[in-house]
MDTraj code that builds the backbone (N, CA, C; nanometers):
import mdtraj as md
import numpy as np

residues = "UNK UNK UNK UNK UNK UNK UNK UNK UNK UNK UNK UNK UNK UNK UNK UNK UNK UNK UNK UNK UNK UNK UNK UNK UNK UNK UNK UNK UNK UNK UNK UNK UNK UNK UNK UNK UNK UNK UNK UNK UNK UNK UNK UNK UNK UNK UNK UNK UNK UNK UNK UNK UNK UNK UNK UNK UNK UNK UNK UNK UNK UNK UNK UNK UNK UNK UNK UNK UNK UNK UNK UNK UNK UNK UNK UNK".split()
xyz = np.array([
    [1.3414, 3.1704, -2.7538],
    [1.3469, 3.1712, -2.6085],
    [1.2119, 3.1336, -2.5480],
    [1.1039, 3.1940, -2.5804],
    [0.9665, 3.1339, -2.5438],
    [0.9085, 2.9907, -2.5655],
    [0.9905, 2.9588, -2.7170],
    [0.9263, 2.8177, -2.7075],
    [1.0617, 2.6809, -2.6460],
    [1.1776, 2.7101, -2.5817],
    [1.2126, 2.6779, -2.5170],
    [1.1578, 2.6638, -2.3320],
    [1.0877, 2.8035, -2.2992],
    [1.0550, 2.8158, -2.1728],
    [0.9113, 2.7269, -2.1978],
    [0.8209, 2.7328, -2.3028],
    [0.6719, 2.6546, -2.2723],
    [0.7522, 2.5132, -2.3337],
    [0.8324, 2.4590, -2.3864],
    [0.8970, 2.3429, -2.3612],
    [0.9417, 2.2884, -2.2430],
    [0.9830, 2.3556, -2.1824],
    [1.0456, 2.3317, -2.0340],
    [0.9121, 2.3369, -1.9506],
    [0.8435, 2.4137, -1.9753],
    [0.6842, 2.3983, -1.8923],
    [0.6114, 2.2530, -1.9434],
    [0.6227, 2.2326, -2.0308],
    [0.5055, 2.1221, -2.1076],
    [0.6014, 2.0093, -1.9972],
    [0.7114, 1.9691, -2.0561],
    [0.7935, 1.8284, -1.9752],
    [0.7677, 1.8109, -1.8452],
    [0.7561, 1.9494, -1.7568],
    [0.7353, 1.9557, -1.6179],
    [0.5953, 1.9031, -1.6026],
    [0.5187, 1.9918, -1.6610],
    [0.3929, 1.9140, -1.6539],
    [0.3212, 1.7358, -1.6651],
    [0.4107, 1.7335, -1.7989],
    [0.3912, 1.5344, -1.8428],
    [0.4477, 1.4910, -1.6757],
    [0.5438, 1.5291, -1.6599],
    [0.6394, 1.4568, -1.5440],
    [0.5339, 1.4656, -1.4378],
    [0.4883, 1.5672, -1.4015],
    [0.3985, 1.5903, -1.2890],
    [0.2889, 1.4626, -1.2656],
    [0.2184, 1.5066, -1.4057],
    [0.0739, 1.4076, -1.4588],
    [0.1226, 1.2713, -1.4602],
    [0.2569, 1.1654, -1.4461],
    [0.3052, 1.0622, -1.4346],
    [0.3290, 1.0318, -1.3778],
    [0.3754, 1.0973, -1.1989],
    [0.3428, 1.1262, -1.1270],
    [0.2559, 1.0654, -1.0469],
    [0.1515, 1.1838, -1.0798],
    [-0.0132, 1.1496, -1.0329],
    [-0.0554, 1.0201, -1.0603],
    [-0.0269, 0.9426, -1.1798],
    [-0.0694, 0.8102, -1.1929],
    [-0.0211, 0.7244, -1.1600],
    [0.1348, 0.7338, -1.1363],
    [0.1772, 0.6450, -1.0189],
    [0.1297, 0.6558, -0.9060],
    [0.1474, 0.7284, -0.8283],
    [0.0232, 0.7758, -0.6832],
    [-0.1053, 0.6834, -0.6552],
    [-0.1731, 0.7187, -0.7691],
    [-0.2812, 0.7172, -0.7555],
    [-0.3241, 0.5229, -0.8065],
    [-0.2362, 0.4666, -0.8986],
    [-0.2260, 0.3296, -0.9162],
    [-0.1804, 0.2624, -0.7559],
    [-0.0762, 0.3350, -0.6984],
    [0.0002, 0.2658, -0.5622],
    [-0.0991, 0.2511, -0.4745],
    [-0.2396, 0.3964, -0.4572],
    [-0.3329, 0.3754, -0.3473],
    [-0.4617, 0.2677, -0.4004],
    [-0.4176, 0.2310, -0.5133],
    [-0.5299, 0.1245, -0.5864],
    [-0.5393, -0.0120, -0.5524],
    [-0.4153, 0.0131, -0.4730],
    [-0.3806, -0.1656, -0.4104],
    [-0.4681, -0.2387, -0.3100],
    [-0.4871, -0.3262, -0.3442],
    [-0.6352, -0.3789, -0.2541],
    [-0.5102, -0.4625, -0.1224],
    [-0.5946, -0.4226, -0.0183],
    [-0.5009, -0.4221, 0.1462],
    [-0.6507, -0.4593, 0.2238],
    [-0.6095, -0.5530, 0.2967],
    [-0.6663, -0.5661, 0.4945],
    [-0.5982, -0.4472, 0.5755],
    [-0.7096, -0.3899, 0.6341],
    [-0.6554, -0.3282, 0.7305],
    [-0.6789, -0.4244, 0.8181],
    [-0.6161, -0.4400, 0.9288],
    [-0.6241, -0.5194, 1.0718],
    [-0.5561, -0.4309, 1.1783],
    [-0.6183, -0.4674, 1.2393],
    [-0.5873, -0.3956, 1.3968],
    [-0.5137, -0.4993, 1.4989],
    [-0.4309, -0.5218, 1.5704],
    [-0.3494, -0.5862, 1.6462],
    [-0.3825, -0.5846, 1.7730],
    [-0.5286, -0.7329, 1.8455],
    [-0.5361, -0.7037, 1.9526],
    [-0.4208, -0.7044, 2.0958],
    [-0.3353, -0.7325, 2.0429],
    [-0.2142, -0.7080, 2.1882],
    [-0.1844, -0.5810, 2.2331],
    [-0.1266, -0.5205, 2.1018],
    [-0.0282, -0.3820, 2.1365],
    [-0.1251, -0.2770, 2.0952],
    [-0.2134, -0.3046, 1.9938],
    [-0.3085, -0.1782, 1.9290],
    [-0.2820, -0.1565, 1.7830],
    [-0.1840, -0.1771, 1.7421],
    [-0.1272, -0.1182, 1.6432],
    [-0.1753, -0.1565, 1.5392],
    [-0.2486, -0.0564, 1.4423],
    [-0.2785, -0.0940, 1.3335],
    [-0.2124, -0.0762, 1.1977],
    [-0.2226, -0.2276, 1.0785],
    [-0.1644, -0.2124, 0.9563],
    [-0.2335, -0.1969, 0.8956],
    [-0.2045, -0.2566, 0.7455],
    [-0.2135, -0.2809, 0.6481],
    [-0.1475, -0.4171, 0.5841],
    [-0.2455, -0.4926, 0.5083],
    [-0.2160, -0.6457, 0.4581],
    [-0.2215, -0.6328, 0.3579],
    [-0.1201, -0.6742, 0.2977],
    [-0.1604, -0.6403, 0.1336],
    [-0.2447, -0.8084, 0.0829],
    [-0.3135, -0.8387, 0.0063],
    [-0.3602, -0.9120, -0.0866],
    [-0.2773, -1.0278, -0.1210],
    [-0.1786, -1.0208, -0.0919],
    [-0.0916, -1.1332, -0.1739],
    [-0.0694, -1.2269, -0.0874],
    [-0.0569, -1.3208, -0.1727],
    [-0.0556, -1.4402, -0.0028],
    [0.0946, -1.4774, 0.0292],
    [0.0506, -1.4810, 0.2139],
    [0.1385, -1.5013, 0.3111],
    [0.1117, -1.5014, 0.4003],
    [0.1899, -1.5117, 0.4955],
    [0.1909, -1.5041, 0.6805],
    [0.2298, -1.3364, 0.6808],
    [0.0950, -1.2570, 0.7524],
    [0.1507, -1.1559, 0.8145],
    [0.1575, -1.1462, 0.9665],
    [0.2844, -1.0976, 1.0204],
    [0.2916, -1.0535, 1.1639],
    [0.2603, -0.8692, 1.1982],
    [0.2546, -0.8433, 1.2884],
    [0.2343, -0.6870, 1.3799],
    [0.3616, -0.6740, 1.3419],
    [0.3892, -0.4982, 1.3150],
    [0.5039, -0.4929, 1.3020],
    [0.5333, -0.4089, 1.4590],
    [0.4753, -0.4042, 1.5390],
    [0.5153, -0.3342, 1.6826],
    [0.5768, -0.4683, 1.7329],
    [0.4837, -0.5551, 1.7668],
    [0.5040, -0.6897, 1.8832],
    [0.5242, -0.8052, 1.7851],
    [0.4856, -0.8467, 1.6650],
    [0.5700, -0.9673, 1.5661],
    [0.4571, -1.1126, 1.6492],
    [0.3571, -1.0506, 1.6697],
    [0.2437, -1.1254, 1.7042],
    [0.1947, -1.1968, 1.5548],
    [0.1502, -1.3059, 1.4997],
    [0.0988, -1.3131, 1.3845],
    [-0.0508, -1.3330, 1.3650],
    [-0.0749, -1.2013, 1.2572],
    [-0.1828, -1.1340, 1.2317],
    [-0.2703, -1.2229, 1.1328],
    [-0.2213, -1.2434, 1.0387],
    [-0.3270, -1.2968, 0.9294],
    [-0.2608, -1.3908, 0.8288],
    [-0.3349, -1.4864, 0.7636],
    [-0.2685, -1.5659, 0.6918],
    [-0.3767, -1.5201, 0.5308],
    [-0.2595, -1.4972, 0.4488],
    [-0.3425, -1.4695, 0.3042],
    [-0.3035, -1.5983, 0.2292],
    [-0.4617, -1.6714, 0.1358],
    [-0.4104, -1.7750, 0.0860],
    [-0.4443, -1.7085, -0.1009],
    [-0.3718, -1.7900, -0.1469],
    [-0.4086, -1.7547, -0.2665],
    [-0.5865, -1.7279, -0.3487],
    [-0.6933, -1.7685, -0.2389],
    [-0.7712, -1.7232, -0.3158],
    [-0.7982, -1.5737, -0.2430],
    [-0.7091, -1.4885, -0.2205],
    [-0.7157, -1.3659, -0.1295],
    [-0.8353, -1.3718, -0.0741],
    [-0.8104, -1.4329, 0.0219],
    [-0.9039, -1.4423, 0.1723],
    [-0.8535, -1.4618, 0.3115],
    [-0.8532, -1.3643, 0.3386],
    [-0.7593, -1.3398, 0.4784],
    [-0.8023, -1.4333, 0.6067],
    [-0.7654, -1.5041, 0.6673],
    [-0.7864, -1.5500, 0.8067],
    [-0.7066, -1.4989, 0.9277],
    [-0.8053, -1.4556, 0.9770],
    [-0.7212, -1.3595, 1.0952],
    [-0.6856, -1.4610, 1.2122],
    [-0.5799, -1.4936, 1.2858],
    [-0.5331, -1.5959, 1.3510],
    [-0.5767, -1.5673, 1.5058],
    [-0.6264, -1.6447, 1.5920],
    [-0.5987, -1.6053, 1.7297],
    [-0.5032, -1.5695, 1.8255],
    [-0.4655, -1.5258, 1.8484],
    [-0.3611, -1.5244, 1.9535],
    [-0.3683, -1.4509, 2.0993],
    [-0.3050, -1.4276, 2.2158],
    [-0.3302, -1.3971, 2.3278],
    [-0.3875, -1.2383, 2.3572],
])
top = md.Topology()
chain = top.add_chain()
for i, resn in enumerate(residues, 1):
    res = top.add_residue(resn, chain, resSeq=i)
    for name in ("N", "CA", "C"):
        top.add_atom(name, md.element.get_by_symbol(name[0]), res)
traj = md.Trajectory(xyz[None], top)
């Protein structure tokens, strides 16, 4: 019965600690923050290239090119 219950403790634990390294890999992601001069609203850009827009007003924010280097676009 005991080494069933610190079995059932150990798995909880691995699970926990796997967890944590998913977490902690997801906040590892290299991102632009940008701020949205129309509405205010600030994101997050991830690295990968594309056209990003605001997600409040769909204003477009930044263009990522493949050598991840963001150009932030003008707009009104």
């Amino acid at each position: 019965m005991v080494s069933t219950i610190g079995l059932v403790i150990l798995i909880l634990g691995l699970l926990g600690a796997a967890g944590m390294l998913v977490l902690a890999a997801r906040s590892m992601r290299p991102v632009y923050h940008v701020k949205c001069q129309r509405c205010g609203h600030t994101t997050q850009i991830p690295r990968e290239a594309g056209e990003y827009a605001c997600p409040g007003c769909g204003v477009p924010l930044a263009k990522v090119t493949k050598e991840n280097k963001a150009s932030e676009q003008d707009h009104p």
